[in-house]
Every structure is written in structure tokens, then in C-alpha cells.
C-alpha positions in Angstrom: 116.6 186.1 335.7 114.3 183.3 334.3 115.2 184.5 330.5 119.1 183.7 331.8 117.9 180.3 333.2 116.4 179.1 329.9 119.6 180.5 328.0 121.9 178.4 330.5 119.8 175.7 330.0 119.0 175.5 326.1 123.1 176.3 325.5 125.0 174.5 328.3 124.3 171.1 327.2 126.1 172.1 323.0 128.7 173.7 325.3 129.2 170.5 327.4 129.1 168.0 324.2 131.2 170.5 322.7 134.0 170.2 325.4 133.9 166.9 325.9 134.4 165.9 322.2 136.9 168.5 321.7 138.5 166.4 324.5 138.1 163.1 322.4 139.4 165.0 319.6 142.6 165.9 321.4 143.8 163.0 322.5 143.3 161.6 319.2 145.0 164.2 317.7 148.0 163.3 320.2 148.2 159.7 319.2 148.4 160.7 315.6 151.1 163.0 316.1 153.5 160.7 317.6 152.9 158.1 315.3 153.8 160.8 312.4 157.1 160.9 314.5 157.8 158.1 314.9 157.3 157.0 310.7 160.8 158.4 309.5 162.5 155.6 312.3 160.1 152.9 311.2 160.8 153.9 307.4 164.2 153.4 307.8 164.4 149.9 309.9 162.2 148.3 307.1 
């Protein structure tokens, strides 16, 4: 049980840095899409 307890606690923390800059990542990501969209529109007005 103790050799579980070390592994949860030398791992979990990469996991949790891991998921929450995935999550950074993601909405990034999001941002960048829709402003790929939205070029071909803003191409065309200029």
C-alpha cells in the first residue's frame, strides 16, 4: 500500500500540470481556429 502512496504522490502532481495546461492549450487552440475562420470574410472586406 505505501509503494502505491509514493507512486500517487511522485506522478499525480505531472498528471495534474499535465491537465491543466492541456486545458490552456485548448482553449487557445479554440481562439485560433475561429480566427482561421473567420480570415477568408476579413480578406475579402479589405
Amino acid at each position: 500500500m505505501e509503494q502505491w502512496l509514493t507512486m500517487i504522490s511522485d506522478v499525480g502532481f505531472p498528471i495534474v500540470v499535465t491537465l491543466y495546461l492541456l486545458n490552456r492549450i485548448e482553449s487557445k487552440l479554440d481562439t485560433l481556429n475561429q480566427s482561421i475562420q473567420m480570415l477568408p470574410s476579413q480578406l475579402q472586406k479589405g
